[in-house]
N, C-alpha and C positions, 0 to 999 in steps of 0.2 A: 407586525412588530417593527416598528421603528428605532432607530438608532442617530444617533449623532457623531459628526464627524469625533469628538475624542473619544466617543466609545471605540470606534473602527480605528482610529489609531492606536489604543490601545490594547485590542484584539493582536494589533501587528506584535506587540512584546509582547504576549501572551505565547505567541505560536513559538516564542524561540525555545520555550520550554514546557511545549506542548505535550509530545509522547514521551513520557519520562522513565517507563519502565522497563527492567531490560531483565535478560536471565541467562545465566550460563550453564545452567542444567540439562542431560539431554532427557526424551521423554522416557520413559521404562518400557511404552508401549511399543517402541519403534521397532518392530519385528520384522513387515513385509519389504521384500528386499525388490519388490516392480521397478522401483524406481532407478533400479542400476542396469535398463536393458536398452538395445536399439536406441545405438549411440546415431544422432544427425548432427550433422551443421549446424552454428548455433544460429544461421540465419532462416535456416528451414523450418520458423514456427508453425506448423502444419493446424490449419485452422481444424476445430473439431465439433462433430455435432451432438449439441448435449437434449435436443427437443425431445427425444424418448429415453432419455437416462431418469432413474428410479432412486431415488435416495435412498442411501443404503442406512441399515440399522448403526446406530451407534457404534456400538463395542466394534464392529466391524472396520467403520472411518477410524478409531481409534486404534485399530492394531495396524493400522498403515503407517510405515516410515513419516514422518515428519519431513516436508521439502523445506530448505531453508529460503526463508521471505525476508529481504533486507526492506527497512525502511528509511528512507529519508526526506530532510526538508530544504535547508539553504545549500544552493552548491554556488560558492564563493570566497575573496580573498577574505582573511579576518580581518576587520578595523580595530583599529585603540579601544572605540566605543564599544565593543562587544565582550560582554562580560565571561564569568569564569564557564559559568553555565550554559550560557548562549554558545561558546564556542562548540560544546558537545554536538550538537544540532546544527552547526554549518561546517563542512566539509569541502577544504580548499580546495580549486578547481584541480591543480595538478595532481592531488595527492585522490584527488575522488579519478582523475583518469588513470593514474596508477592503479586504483582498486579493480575498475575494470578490467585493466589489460591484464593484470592477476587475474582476476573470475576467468578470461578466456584463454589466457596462457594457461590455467589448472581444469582446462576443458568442460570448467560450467556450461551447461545451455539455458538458456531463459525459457519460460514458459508463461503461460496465460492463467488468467480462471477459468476461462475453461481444460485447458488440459486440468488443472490442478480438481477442479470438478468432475470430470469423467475418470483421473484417476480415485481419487476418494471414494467415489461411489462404487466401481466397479471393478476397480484394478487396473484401468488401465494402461499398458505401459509409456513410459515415460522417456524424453531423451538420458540419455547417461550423465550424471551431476546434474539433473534440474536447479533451478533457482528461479523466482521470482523476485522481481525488482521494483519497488513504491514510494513511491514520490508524493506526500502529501503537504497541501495547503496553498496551493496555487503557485508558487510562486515562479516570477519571469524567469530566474536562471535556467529552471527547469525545462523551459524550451529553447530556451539561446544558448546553453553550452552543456545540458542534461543529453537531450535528444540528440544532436548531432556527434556526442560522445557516443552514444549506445548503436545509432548508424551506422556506425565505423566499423562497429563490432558484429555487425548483425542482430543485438539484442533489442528486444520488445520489453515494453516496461506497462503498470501502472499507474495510473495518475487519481487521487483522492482528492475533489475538488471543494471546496467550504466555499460555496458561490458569495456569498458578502464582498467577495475581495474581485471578483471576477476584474478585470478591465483599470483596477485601481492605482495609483499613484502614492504610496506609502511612506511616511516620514523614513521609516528603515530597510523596506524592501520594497520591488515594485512587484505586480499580479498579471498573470496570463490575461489578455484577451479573448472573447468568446472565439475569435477567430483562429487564434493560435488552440487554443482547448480542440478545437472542432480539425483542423490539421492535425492534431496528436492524434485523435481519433481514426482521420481517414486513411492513415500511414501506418494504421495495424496495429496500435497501442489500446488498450483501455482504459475510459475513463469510468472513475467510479464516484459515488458521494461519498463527503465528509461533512454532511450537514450545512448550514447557512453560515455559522458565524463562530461554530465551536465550541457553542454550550457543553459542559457536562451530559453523556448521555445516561449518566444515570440519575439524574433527577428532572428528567422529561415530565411532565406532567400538561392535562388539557391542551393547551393549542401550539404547544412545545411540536406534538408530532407533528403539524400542520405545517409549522413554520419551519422545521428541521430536518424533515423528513419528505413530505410532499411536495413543498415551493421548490425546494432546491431538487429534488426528482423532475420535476416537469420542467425548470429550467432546462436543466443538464440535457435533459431527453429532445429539447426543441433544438438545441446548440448541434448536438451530433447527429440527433436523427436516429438514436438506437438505445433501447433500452436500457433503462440503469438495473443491472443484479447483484452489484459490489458494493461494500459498505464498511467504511472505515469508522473506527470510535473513537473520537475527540480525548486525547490524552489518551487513549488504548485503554480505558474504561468500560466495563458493562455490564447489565445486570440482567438477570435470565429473566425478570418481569417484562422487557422490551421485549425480548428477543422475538414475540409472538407478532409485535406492531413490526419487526422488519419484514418477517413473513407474509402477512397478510397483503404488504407493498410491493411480492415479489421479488422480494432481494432473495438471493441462492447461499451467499456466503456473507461475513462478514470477519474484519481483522482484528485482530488486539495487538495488545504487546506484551508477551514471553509470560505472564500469568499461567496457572494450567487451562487444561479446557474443557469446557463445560460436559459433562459424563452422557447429559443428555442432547446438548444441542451443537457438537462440534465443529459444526459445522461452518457456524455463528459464533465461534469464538476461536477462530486460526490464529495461531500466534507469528507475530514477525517480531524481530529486532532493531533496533536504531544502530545504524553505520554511523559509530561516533565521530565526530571532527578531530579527535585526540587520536584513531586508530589509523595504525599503517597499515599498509596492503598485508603485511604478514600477519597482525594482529587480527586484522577481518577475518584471514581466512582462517587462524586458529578460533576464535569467536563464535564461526559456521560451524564451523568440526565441534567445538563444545555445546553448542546450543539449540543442534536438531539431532 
């Protein structure tokens, strides 16, 4: 699939209102209380091995607490040019390191997919206030003032990559390079996919999985040298007809946004929320408190 340059410019104003969906409700399922034990550092993300962990039945990852999964895209000042909508989705630099230093003043600890996997499946415990942190669509803030924000803190993040943009130079924003992606990686973060260019994932069809799915897998996979099993869905869309073509690639989890989740495949439809650019550090954390 070929593209031309104003399609790919294009794509770039797409992504300012990309994940659009959001929810303030908490889950009714949220009963298991694992997640409030063996409080650590939040720099002591203790790696975990998930190679003999058993996916558990449904009902089961369902009656697990919800960890709250923040999501985000631009970390930047706002310009003139950026509209009412667009602001939602970029998050001033000060005010997103204020967020932070909230999360770790209110003694969040960040966690991986894999902890968030071996706890789902099994129970297992978790730091005290988990939270997961994502970052999707490449963009260069995210390693020039995203990264060395969360280092400070000791926090480990997510990165949801849409390889199109990899290395690129953008009328509105500029995009990681393979090099910087593959650094995010070796410094104990995960990278995960978000597809090549951010089609809709629910109207995949024929060589959509190829080009959306597989190219951008095998990029990502050459770039860090480790396995893709995360999988983020372009605008936090999905439909339980895919959810089989994730599996069969290997993917363990996949993200949305605040939708419910799937009864049967929960696994494959985790809900995060967008850290709006409108919300203060107190609104975020009431927002966490309302929406897992």
């Amino acid at each position: 699939m070929k593209y031309s340059v104003l399609t790919i410019i294009a794509a770039s104003l797409i992504l300012l209102t990309s994940c659009h969906s959001e929810s303030s409700s908490k889950s009714s399922n949220a009963t298991d209380s694992t997640a409030q034990t063996n409080t650590i550092t939040p720099a002591a993300t203790t790696p975990v091995d998930v190679s003999k962990i058993k996916v558990a039945d449904a009902k089961t990852i369902l009656a697990r607490k919800q960890v709250p999964i923040l999501c985000y895209h631009q970390v930047r000042n706002w310009k003139a040019s950026d509209g009412k909508v667009g602001k939602d989705y970029i998050v001033e630099i000060q005010n997103f390191k204020d967020q932070m230093k909230m999360l770790a003043d209110s003694g969040y600890h960040s966690i991986l997919p894999d902890q968030l996997y071996a706890y789902l499946n099994t129970g297992a415990a978790l730091p005290s206030k988990p939270i997961m942190l994502t970052f999707d669509d490449t963009d260069l803030d995210q390693f020039t003032i995203v990264n060395p924000t969360l280092k400070k803190l000791g926090y480990k993040a997510v990165y949801f990559i849409m390889t199109v943009s990899i290395g690129r130079k953008g009328k509105f924003v500029d995009y990681m390079s393979s090099d910087q992606i593959k650094q995010l990686s070796d410094e104990g973060n995960i990278i995960g996919s978000h597809t090549y260019d951010h089609k809709n994932f629910k109207k995949y069809a024929g060589k959509d999985w190829e080009e959306q799915l597989d190219k951008p897998t095998k990029r990502l996979e050459e770039i860090t040298g480790k396995k893709m099993t995360e999988f983020a869905y372009p605008f936090g869309l999905w439909n339980a007809e895919g959810i089989p073509e994730l599996k069969k690639r290997g993917f363990r989890m996949a993200f949305q946004l605040s939708t419910k989740r799937d009864e049967r495949d929960p696994l494959f439809t985790i809900r995060r929320i967008i850290a709006s650019g409108y919300w203060s550090p107190k609104t975020l954390s009431n927002s966490i408190k309302n929406s897992f």
